[in-house]
C-alpha positions as CSV (number, residue, x, y, z in Angstrom):
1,X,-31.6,6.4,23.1
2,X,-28.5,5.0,24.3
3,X,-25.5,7.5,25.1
4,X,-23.1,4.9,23.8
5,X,-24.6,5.7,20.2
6,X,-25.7,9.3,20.7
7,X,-21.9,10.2,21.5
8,X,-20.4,7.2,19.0
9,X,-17.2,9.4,17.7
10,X,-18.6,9.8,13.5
11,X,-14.5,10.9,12.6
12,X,-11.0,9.5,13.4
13,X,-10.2,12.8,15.7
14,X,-13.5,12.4,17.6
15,X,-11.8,9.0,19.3
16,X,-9.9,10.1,22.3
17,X,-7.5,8.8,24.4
18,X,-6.1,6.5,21.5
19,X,-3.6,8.9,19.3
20,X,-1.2,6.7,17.8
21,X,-3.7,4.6,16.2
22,X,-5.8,7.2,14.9
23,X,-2.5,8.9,13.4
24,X,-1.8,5.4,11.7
25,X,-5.3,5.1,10.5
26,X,-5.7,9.0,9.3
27,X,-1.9,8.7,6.9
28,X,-4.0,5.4,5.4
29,X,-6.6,6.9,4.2
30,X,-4.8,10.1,3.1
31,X,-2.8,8.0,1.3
32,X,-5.4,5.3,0.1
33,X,-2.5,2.7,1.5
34,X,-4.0,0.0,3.3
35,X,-2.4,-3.2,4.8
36,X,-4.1,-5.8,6.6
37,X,-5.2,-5.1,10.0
38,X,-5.3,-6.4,13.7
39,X,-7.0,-3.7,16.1
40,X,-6.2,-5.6,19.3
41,X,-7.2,-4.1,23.2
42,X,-10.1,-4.2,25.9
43,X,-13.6,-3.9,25.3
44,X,-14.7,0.0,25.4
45,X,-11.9,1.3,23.8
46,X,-12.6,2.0,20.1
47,X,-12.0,-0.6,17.8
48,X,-15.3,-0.9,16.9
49,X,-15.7,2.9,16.4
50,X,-12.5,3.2,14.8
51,X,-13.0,1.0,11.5
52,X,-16.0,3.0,11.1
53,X,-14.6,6.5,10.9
54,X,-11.8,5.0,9.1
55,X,-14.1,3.5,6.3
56,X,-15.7,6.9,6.1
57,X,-12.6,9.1,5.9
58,X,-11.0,6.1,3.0
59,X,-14.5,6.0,0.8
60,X,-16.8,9.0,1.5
61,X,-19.9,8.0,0.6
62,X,-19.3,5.3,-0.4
63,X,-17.9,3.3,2.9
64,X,-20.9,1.0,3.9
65,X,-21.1,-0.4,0.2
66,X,-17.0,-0.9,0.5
67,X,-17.3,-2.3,4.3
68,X,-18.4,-6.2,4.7
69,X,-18.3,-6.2,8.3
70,X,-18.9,-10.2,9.9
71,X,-19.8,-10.5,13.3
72,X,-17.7,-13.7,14.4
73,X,-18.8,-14.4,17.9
74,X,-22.3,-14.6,16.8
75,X,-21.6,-16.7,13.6
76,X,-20.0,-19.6,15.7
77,X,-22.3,-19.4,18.6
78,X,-25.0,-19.6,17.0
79,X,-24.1,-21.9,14.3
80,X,-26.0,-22.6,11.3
81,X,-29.6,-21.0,12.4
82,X,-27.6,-17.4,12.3
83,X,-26.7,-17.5,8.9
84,X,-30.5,-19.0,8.0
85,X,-31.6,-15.9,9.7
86,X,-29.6,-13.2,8.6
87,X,-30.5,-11.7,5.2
88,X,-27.0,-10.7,4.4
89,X,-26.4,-14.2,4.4
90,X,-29.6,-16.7,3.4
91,X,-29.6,-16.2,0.0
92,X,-25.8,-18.3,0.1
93,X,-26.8,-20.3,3.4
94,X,-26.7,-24.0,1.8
95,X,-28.2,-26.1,4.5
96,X,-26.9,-29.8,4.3
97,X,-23.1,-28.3,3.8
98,X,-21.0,-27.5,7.4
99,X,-20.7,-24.5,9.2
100,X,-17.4,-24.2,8.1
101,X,-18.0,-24.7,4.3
102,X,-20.9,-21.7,4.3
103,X,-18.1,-19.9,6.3
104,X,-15.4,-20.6,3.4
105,X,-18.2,-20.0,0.6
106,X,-19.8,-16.6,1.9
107,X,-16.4,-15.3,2.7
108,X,-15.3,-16.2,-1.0
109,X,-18.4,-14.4,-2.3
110,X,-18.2,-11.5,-0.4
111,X,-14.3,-11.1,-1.3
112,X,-15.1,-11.8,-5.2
113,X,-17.6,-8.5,-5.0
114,X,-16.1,-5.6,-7.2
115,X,-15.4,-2.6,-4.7
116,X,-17.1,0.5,-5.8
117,X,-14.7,3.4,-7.0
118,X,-12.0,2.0,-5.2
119,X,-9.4,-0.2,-5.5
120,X,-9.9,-2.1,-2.8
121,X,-12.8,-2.5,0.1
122,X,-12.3,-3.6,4.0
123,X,-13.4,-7.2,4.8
124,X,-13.7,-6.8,8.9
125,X,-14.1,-9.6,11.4
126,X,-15.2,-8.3,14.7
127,X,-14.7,-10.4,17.6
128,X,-11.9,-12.3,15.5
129,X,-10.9,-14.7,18.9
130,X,-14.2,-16.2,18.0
131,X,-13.0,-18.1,15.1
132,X,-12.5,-21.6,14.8
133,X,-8.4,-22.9,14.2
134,X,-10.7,-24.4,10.6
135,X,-11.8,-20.7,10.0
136,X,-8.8,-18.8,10.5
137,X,-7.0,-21.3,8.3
138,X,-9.1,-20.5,4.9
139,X,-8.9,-17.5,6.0
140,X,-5.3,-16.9,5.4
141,X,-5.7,-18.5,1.9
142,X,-8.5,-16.4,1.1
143,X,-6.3,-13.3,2.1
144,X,-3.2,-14.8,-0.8
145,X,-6.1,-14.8,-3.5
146,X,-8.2,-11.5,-2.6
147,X,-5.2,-9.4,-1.3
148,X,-5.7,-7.5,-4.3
149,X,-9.1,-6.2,-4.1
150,X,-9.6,-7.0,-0.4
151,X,-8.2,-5.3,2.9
152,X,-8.5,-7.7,5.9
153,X,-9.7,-5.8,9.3
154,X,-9.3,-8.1,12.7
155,X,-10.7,-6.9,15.9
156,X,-10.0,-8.9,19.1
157,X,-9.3,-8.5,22.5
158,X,-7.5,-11.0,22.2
159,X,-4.6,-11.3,19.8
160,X,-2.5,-14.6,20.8
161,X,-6.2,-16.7,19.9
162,X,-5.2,-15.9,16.0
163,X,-3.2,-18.2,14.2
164,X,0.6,-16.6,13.3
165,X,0.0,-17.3,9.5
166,X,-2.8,-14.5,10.3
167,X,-1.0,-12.3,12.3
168,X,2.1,-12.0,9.9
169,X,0.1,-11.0,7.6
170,X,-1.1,-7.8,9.3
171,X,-0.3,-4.8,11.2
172,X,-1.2,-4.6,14.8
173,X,-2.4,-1.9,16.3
174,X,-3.2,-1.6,19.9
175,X,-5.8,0.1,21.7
176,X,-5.2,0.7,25.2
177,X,-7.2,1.2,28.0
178,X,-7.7,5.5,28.3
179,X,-6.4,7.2,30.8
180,X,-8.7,8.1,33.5
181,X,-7.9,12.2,32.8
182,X,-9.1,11.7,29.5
183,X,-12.4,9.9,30.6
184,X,-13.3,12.3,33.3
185,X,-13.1,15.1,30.8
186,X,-15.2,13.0,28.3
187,X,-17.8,12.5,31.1
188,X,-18.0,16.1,32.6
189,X,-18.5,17.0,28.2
190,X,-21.5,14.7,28.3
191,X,-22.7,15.3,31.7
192,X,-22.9,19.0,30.7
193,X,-25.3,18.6,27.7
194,X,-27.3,15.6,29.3
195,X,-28.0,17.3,33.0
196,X,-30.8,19.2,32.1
197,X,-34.0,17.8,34.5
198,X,-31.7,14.9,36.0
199,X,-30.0,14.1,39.3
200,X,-26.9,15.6,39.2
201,X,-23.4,13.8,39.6
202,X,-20.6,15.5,41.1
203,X,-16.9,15.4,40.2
204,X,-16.4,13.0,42.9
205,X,-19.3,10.7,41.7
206,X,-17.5,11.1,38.0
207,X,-13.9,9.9,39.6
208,X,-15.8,6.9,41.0
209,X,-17.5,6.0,37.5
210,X,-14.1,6.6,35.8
211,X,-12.1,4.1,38.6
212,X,-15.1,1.7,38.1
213,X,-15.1,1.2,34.4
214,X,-11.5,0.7,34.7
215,X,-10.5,2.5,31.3
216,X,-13.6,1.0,29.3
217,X,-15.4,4.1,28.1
218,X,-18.0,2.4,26.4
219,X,-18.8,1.3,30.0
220,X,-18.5,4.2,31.9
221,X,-20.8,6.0,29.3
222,X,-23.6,3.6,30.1
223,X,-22.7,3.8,34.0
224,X,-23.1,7.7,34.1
225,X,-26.1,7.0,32.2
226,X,-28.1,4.7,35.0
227,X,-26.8,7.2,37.0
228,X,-28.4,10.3,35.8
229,X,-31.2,8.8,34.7
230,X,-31.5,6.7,38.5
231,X,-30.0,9.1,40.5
232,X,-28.5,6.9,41.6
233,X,-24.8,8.1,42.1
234,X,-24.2,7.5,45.3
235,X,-24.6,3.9,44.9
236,X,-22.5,3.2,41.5
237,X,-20.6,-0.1,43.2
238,X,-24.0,-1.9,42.6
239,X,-24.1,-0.2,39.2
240,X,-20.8,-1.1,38.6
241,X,-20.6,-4.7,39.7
242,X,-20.7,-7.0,36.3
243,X,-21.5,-10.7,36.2
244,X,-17.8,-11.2,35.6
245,X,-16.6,-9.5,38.7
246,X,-18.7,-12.0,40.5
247,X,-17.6,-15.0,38.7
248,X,-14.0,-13.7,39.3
249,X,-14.6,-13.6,43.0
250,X,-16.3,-17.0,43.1
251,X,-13.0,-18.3,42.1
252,X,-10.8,-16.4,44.4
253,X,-13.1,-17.3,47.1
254,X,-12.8,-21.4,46.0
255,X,-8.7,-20.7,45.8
256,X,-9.5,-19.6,49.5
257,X,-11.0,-23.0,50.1
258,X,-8.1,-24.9,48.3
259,X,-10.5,-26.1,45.1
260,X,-7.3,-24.6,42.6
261,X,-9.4,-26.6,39.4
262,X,-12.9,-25.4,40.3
263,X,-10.9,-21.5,40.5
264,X,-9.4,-22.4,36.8
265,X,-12.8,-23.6,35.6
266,X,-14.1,-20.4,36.4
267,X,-11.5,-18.3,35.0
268,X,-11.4,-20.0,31.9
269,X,-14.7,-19.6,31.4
270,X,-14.3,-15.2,31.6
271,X,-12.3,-16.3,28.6
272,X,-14.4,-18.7,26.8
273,X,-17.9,-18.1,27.8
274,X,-17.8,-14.0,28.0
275,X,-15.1,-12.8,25.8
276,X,-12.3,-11.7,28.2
277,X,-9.2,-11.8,27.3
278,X,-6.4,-13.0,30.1
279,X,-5.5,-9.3,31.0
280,X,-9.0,-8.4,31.5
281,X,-9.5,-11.2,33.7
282,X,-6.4,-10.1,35.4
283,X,-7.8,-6.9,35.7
284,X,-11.4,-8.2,37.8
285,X,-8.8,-10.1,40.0
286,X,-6.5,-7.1,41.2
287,X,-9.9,-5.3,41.7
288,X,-10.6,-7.7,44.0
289,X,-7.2,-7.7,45.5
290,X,-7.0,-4.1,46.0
291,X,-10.6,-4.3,47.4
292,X,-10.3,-7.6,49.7
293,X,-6.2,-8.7,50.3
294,X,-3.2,-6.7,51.3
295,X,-0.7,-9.3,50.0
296,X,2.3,-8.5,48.4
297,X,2.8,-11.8,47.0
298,X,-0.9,-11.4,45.1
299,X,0.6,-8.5,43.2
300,X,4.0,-9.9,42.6
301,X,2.2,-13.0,40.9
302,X,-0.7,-11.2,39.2
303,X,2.5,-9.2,37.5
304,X,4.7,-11.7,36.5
305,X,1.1,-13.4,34.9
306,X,0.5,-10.4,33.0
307,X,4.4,-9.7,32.1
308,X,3.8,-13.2,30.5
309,X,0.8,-13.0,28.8
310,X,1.9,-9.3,26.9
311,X,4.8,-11.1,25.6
312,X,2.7,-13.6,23.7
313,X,2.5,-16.7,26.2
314,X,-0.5,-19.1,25.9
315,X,-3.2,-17.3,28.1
316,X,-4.7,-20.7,29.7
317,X,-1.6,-22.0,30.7
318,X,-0.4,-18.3,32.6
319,X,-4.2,-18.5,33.6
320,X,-3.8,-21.9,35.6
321,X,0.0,-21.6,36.4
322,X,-0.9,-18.1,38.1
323,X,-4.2,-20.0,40.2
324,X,-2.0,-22.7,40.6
325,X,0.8,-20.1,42.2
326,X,-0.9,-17.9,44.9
327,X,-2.7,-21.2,46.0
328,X,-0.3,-20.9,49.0
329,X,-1.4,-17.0,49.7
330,X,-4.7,-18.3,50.9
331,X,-3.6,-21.0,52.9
């Protein structure tokens, strides 16, 4: 069994590391007062988790048959085929309409359902960067007609991909990367009740998985996990290298060589092709920095890119302007 689900927090004060939001979430359902909302942050740090414990703590019992939850990113990559496959969805799958029209008409049915001893039930959208500009769009007017029986949910880790009409119409709340205290005590809990029969990982070797999953806990869960399980702690770089480290490097390396569009390509596709959102690609490229280059002027622009992108700036264009910018580091 997976450690990520073993040690999945099952109530709003088992997340850690993420007290505002869970102080937001907790008054809502004491106070069955819901507005839309937008969990927005990294991968690994809770959203997921967090709607979850939060349907459970607003309908008891009764929180999977209140809960629609529509996984976006495999809904428009897949297409068509996934909603022929899916039993949730087959029985309103009409094959010669669009993608877009099943979208529109499964999303109405759903919303038209009754919620059960409530007066209201959570519509959530995971992976809401996914959707299409079409999507999002009968989405809002989807929102004006069900706003009375429905509560939108939007996770992303990426907020400025959704379309303002959607975002004014909720309430963001942010889930930031944890604090690397507060995963090392997370990690020595877990390490405790799994170490029985396994290689052993010292406090050192938990430092080193906390610094490598880079405030991600889902991540460094599943790295202390290979670890044990490996023994292989003394080696967690080659654990902890990810396809998109490498990609990011690939492109640093052609900035090196002066190919500044084959370096956007790549970057853009962290953001398109594996879900990454600017400040996570950011992120592999000061890890790279700090590993590789001792330039001020990296840091300087890798901080004016971020300043830009947290203030709501289009994240392709800081993307290319910032390759674009610390062409002349390299040279």
């Amino acid at each position: 069994m997976l450690w990520i689900e073993k040690y999945r927090p099952e109530k709003l004060i088992d997340i850690i590391g993420q007290d505002p939001v869970v102080r937001h979430l907790s008054s809502f359902a004491a106070s069955k007062t819901v507005p839309h909302l937008i969990l927005t942050g990294p991968h690994g740090t809770g959203k997921s988790a967090a709607i979850e414990c939060f349907a459970k703590a607003l309908y008891q019992e009764n929180w999977e048959l209140n809960t629609s939850v529509f996984q976006t990113a495999d809904l428009f990559l897949q297409g068509k085929a996934y909603l022929e496959q899916d039993d949730r969805y087959a029985h309103l799958y009409e094959k010669n309409q669009s993608l877009i029209t099943n979208f529109k008409y499964i999303i109405k049915w759903y919303a038209s359902l009754r919620p059960l001893d409530a007066e209201f039930k959570l519509m959530v959208f995971e992976d809401a960067h996914t959707l299409t500009r079409d999507a999002q769009q009968a989405l809002r007017r989807i929102m004006e007609r069900a706003s009375t029986t429905c509560r939108f949910v939007f996770t992303t880790t990426n907020q400025s991909a959704l379309i303002p009409p959607l975002t004014s119409r909720c309430l963001p709340l942010f889930f930031s990367p944890l604090n690397q205290d507060i995963m090392l005590r997370h990690l020595r809990t877990i390490r405790e009740q799994e170490n029985s029969g396994r290689h052993s990982c010292s406090d050192d070797d938990l430092e080193l998985i906390a610094h490598a999953a880079q405030g991600d806990m889902r991540r460094a869960i599943l790295l202390l996990q290979a670890a044990l399980e490996a023994g292989l702690c003394q080696d967690l770089f080659t654990i902890a290298q990810s396809e998109t480290a490498n990609i990011a490097a690939s492109a640093i390396d052609a900035l090196k060589n002066g190919d500044v569009h084959n370096a956007i390509r790549r970057f853009e596709s962290l953001m398109i092709d594996y879900g990454l959102s600017g400040s996570e690609v950011f992120l592999e490229i000061r890890t790279i920095a700090q590993r590789e280059y001792n330039d001020p002027s990296l840091a300087i622009a890798l901080a004016d890119a971020e300043y830009r992108i947290h203030h709501g700036n289009n994240e392709f264009v800081q993307m290319g302007a910032f390759a674009s910018g610390i062409r002349e580091v390299f040279l």
